[in-house]
LUMVO-713243 format. One line per field, with one value per residue: residue number from 1; residue in three letters; x, y, z of N, C-alpha, C, O, CB in turn. Coordinates in nm, 4 decimals. Glycine has a CB too. Example, Ala and Ser with C-alpha at 12.3 -4.5 7.8 and 13.67 -1.06 7.14 Angstrom:
BEGIN
resi	[1:2]
resn	[ALA:SER]
n.c1	[1.3190:1.2850]
n.c2	[-0.5690:-0.2250]
n.c3	[0.7800:0.7080]
ca.c1	[1.2300:1.3670]
ca.c2	[-0.4500:-0.1060]
ca.c3	[0.7800:0.7140]
c.c1	[1.3200:1.2900]
c.c2	[-0.3300:0.0030]
c.c3	[0.7800:0.7870]
o.c1	[1.4236:1.3409]
o.c2	[-0.3319:0.1138]
o.c3	[0.8465:0.8039]
cb.c1	[1.1308:1.4084]
cb.c2	[-0.4473:-0.0598]
cb.c3	[0.9046:0.5725]
***
This chain:
BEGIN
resi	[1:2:3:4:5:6:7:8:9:10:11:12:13:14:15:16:17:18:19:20:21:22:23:24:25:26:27:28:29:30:31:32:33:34:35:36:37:38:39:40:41:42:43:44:45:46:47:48:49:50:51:52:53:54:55:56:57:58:59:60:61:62:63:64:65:66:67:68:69:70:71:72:73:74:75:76:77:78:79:80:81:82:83:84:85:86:87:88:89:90:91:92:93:94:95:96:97:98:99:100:101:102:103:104:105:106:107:108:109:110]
resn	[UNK:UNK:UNK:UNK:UNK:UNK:UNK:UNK:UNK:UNK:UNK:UNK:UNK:UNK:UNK:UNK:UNK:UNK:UNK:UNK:UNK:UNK:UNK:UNK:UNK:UNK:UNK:UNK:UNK:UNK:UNK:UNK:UNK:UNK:UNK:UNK:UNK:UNK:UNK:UNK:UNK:UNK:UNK:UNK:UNK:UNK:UNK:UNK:UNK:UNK:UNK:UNK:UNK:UNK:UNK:UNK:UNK:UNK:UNK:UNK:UNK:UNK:UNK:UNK:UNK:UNK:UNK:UNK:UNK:UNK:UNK:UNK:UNK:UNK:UNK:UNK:UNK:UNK:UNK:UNK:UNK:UNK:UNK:UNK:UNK:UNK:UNK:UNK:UNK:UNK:UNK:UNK:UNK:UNK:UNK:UNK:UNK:UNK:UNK:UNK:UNK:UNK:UNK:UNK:UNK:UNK:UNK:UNK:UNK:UNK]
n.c1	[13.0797:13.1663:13.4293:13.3200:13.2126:13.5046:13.5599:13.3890:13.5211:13.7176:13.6522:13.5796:13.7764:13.8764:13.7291:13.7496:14.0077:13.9623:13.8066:14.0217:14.2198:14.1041:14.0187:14.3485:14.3436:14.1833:14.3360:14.4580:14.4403:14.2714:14.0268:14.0862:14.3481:14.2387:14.1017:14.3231:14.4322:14.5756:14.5215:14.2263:14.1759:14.2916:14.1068:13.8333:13.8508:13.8827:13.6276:13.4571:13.5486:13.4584:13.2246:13.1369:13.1969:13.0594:12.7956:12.7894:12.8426:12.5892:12.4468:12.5307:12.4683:12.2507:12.0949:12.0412:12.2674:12.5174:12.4942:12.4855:12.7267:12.9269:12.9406:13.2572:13.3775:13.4326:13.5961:13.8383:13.9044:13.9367:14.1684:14.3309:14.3832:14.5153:14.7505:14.8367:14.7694:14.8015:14.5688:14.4738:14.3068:14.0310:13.8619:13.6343:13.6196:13.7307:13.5346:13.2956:13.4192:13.3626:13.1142:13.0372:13.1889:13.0406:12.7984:12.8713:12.9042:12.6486:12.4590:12.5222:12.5303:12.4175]
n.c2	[5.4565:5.6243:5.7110:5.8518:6.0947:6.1570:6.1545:6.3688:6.6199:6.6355:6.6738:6.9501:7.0399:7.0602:7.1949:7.4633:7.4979:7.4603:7.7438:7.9390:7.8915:7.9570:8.2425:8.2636:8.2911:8.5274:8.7604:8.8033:9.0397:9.1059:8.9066:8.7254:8.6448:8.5560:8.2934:8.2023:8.1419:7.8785:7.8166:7.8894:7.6775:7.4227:7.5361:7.4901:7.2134:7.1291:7.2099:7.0577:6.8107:6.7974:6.8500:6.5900:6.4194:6.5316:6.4974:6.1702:6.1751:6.2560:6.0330:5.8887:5.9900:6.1620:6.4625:6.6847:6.6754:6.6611:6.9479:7.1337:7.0634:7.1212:7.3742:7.3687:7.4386:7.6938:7.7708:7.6078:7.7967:8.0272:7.9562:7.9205:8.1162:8.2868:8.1705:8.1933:8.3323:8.5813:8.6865:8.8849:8.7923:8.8720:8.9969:8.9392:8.7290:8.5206:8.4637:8.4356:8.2025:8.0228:7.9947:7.8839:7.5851:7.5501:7.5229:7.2960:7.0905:7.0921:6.9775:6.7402:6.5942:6.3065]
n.c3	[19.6415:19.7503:19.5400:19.3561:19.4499:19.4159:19.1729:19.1172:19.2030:19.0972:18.8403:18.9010:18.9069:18.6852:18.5098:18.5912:18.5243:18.2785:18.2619:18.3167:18.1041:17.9200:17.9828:17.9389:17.6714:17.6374:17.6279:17.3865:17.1112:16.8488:16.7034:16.4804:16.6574:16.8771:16.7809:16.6665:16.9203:17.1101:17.3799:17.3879:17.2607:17.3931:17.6409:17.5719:17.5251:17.7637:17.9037:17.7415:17.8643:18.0825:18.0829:17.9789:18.2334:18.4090:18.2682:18.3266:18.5817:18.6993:18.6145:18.8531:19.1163:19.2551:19.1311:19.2912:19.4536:19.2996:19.1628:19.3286:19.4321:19.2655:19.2816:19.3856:19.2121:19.2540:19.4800:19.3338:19.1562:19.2671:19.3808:19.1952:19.0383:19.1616:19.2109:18.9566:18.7977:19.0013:19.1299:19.3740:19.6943:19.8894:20.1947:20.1284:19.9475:20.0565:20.2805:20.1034:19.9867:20.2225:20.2932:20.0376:20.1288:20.3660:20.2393:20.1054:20.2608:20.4311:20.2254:20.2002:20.4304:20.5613]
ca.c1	[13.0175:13.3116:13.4864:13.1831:13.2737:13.6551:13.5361:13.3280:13.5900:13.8000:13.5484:13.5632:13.8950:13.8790:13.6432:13.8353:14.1518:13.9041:13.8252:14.1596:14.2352:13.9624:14.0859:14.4528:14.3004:14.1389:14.4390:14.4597:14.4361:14.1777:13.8829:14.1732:14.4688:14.1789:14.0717:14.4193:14.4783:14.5607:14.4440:14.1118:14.0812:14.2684:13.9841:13.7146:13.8735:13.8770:13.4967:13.4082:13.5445:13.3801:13.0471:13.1146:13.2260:12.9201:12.6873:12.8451:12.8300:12.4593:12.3853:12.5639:12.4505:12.1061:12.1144:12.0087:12.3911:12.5875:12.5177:12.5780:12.8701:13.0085:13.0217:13.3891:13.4855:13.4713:13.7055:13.9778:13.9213:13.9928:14.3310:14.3979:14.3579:14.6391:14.8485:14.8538:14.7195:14.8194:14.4615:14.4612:14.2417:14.0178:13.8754:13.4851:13.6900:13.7499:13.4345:13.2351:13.4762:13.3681:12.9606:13.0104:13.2320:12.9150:12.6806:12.8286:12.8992:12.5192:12.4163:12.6073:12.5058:12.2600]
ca.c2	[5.5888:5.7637:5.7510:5.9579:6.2575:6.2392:6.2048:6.4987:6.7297:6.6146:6.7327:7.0662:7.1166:7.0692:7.3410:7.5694:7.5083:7.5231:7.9081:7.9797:7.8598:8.0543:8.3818:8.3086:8.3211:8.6835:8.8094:8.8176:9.1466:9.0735:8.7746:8.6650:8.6361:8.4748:8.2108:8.1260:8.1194:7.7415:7.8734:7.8924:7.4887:7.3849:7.5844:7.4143:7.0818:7.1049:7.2334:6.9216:6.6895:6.8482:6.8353:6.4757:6.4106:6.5487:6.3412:6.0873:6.1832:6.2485:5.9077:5.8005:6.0529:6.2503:6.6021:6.7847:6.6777:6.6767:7.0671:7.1907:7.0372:7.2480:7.4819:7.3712:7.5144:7.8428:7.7161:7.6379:7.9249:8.1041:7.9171:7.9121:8.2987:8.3420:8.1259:8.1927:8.5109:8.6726:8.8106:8.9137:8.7149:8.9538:8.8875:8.8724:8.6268:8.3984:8.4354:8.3711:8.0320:7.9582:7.9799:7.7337:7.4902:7.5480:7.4843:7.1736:7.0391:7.0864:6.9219:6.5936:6.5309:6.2316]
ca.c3	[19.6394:19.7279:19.4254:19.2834:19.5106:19.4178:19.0596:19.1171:19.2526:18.9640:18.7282:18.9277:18.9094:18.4990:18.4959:18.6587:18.4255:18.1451:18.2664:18.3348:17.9658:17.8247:18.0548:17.8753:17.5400:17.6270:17.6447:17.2268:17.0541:16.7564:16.6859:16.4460:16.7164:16.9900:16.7290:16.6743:16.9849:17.1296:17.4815:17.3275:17.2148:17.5804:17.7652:17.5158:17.5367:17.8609:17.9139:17.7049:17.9124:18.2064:18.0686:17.9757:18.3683:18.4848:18.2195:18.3388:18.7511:18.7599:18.6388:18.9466:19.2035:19.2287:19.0376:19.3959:19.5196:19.1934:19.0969:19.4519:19.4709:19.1305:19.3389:19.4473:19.0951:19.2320:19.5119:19.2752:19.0655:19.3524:19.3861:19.0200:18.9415:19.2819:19.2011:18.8574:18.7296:19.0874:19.1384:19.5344:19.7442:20.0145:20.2703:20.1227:19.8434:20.1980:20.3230:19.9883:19.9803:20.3410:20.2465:19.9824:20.1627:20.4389:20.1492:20.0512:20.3815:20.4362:20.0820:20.2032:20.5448:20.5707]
c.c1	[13.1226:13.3821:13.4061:13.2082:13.4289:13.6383:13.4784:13.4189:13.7249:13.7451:13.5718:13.7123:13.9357:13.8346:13.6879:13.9737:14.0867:13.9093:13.9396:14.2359:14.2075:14.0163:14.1950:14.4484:14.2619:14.2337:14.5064:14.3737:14.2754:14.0825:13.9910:14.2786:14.3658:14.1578:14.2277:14.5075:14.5134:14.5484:14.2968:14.0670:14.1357:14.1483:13.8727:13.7366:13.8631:13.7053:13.4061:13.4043:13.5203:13.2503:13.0708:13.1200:13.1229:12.8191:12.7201:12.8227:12.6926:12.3862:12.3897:12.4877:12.3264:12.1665:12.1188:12.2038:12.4823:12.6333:12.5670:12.7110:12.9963:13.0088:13.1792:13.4450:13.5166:13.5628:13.8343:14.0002:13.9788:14.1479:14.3949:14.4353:14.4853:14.6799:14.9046:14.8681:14.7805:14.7151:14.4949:14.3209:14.1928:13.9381:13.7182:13.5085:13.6451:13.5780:13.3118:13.2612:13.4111:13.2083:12.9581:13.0757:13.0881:12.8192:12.7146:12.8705:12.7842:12.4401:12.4217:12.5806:12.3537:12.2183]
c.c2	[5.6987:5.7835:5.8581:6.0889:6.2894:6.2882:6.3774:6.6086:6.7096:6.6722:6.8957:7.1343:7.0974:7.1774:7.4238:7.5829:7.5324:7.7075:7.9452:7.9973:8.0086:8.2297:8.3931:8.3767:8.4697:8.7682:8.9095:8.9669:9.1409:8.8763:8.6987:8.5556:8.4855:8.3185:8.1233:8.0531:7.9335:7.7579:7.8023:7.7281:7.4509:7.4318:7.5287:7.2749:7.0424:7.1025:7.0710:6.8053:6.6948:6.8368:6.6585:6.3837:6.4265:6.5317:6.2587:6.0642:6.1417:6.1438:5.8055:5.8195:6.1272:6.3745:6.6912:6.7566:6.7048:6.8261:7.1287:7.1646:7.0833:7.3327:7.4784:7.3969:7.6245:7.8401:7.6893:7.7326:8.0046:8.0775:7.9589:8.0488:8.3287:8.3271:8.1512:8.3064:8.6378:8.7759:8.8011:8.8647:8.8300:8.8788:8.8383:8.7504:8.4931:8.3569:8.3703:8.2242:7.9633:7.9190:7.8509:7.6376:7.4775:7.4733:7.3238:7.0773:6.9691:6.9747:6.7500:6.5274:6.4668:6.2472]
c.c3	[19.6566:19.6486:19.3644:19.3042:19.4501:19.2497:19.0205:19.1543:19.1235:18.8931:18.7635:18.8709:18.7435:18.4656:18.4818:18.5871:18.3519:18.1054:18.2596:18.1727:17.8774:17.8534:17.9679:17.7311:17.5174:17.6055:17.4354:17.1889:16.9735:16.7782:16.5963:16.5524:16.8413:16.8953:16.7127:16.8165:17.0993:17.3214:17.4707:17.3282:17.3634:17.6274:17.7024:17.5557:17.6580:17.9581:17.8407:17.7761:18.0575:18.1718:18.0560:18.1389:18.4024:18.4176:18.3132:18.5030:18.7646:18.6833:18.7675:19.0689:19.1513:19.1834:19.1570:19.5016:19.3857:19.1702:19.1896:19.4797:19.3685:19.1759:19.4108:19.3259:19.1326:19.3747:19.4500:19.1874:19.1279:19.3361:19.2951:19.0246:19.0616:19.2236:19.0721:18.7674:18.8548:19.1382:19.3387:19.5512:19.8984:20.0425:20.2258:19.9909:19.9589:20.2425:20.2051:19.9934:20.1437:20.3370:20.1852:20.0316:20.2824:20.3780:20.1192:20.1477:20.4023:20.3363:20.1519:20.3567:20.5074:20.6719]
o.c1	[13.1500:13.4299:13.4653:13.2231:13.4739:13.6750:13.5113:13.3680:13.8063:13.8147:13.5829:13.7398:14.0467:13.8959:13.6867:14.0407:14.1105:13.9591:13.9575:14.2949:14.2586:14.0433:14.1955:14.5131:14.2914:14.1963:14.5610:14.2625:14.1740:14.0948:13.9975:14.2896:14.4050:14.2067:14.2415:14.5941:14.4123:14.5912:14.2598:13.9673:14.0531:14.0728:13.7852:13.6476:13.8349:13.6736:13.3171:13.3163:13.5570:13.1679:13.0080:13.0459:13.0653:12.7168:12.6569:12.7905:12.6584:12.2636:12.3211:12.4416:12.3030:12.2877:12.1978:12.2365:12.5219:12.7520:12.6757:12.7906:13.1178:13.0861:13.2172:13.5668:13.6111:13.6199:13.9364:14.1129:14.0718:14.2306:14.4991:14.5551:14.5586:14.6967:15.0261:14.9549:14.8016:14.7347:14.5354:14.2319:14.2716:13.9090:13.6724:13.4101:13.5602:13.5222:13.2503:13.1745:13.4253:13.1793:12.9110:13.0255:13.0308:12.7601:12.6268:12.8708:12.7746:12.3634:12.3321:12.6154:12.2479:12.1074]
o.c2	[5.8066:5.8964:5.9585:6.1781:6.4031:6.3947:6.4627:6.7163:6.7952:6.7694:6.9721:7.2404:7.1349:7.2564:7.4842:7.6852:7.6455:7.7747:8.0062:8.0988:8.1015:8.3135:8.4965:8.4711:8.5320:8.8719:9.0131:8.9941:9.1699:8.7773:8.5821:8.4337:8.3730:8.2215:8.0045:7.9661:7.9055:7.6548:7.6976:7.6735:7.4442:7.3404:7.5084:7.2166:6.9243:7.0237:7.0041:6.7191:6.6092:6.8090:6.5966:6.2863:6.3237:6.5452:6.2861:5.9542:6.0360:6.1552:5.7072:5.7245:6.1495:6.3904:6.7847:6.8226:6.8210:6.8564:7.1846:7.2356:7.0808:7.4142:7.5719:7.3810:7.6819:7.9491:7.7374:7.7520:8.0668:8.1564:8.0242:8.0709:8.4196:8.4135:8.1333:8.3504:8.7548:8.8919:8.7022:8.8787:8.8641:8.7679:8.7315:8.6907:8.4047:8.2475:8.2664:8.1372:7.8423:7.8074:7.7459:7.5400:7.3692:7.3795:7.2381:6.9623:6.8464:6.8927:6.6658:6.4123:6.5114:6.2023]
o.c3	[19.6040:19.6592:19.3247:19.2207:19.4358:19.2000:18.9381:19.1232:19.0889:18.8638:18.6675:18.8148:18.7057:18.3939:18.3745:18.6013:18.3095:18.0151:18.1542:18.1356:17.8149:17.7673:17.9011:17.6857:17.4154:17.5508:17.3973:17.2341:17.0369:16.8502:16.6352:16.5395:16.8721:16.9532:16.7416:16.8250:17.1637:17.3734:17.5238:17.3754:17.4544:17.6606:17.7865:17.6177:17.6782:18.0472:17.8930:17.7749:18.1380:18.2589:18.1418:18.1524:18.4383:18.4848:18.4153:18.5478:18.8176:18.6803:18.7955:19.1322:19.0325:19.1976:19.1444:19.6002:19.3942:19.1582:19.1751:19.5412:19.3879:19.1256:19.4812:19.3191:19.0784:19.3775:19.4993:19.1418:19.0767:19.2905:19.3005:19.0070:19.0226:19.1375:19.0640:18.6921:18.8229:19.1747:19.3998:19.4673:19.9865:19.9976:20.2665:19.9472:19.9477:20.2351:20.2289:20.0013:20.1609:20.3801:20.2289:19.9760:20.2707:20.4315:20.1094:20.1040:20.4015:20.3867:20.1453:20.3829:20.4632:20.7006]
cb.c1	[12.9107:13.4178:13.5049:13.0236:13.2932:13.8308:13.4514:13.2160:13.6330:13.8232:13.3581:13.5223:14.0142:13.7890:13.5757:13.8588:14.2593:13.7393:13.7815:14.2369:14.1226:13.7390:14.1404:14.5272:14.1868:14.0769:14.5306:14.3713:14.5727:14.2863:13.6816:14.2250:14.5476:14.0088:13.9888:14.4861:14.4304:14.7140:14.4410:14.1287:14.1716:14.3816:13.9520:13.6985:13.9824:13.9791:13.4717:13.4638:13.6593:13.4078:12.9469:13.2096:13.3126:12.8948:12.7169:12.9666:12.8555:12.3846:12.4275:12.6973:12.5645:11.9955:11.9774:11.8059:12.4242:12.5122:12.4165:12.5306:12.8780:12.9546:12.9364:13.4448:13.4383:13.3202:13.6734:14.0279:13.8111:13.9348:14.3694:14.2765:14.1300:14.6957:14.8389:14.7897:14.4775:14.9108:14.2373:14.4813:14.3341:13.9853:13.9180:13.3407:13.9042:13.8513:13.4084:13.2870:13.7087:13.4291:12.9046:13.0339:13.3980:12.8629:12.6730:12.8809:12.9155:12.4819:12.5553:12.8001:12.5176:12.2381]
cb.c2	[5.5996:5.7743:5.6419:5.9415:6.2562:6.1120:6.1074:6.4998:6.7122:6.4950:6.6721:7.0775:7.0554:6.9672:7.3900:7.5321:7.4019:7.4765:7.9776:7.8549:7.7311:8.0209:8.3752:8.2081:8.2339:8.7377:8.6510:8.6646:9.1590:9.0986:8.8267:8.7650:8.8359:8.5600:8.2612:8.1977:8.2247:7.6396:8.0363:7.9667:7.3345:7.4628:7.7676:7.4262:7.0452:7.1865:7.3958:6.8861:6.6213:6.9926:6.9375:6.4394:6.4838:6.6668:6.2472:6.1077:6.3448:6.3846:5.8450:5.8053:6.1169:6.2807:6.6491:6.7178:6.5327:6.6237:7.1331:7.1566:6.8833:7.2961:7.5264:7.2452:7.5427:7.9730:7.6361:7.5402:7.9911:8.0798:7.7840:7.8733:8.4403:8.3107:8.0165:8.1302:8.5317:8.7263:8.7593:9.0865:8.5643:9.0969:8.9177:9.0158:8.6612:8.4982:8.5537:8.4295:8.0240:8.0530:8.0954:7.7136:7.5015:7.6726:7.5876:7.1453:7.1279:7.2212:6.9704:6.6227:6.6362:6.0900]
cb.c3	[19.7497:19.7987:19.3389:19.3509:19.7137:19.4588:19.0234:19.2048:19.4449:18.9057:18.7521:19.0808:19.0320:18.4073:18.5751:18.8146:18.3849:18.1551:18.3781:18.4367:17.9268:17.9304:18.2267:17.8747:17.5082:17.7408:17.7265:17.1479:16.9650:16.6024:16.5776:16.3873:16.7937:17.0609:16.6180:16.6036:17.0051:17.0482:17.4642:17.1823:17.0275:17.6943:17.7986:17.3561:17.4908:17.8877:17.8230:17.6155:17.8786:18.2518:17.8824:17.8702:18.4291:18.5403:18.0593:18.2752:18.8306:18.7595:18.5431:18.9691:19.2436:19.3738:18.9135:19.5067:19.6111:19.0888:19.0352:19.5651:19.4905:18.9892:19.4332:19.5290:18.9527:19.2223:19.5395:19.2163:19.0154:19.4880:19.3843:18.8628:18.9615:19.4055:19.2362:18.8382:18.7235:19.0426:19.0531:19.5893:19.7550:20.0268:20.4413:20.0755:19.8033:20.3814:20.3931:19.8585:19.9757:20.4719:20.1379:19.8524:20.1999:20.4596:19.9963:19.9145:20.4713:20.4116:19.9182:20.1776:20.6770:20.5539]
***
């Protein structure tokens, strides 16, 4: 069963590169420049194999733990967009992240 969860936080953290992807791609001038952009298919390719991950989860795990627990995409999004993009992190950023680690704390206790 525990593989399930690491799978699942694997899955999250695909997600979250997917956006990130998808974000680089925005970056493109014209509907031309975005289409060409190879941004664009990473952040799809990556969304694909996140939806296939989570087919794939909530055969393992009930749907009422699975979706709550996608909320740790917006956990590494958080990270991602620092570390990466350099967005500043305040403090209702922290506290938002501290709700859902609450939330899925909660979710998971038998």
């Amino acid at each position: 069963m525990t593989i399930n969860y690491l799978i699942i936080v694997v899955m999250t953290l695909t997600a979250s590169f997917a956006g990130f992807f998808l974000k680089k791609s925005a970056g493109s001038v014209s509907v031309k420049n975005i289409i060409l952009n190879k941004y664009l298919y990473i952040g799809g390719i990556l969304y694909t194999i996140t939806a296939i991950i989570n087919i794939w989860i909530l055969q393992k795990l009930p749907y009422s733990v699975v979706v709550p627990l996608g909320s740790i995409t917006y956990i590494w999004t958080l990270i991602i967009s620092y570390l990466f993009l350099k967005e500043k992190i305040n403090t209702k950023k922290i506290i938002g992240i501290l709700f859902i680690i609450t939330g899925v704390v909660c979710i998971n206790i038998n």
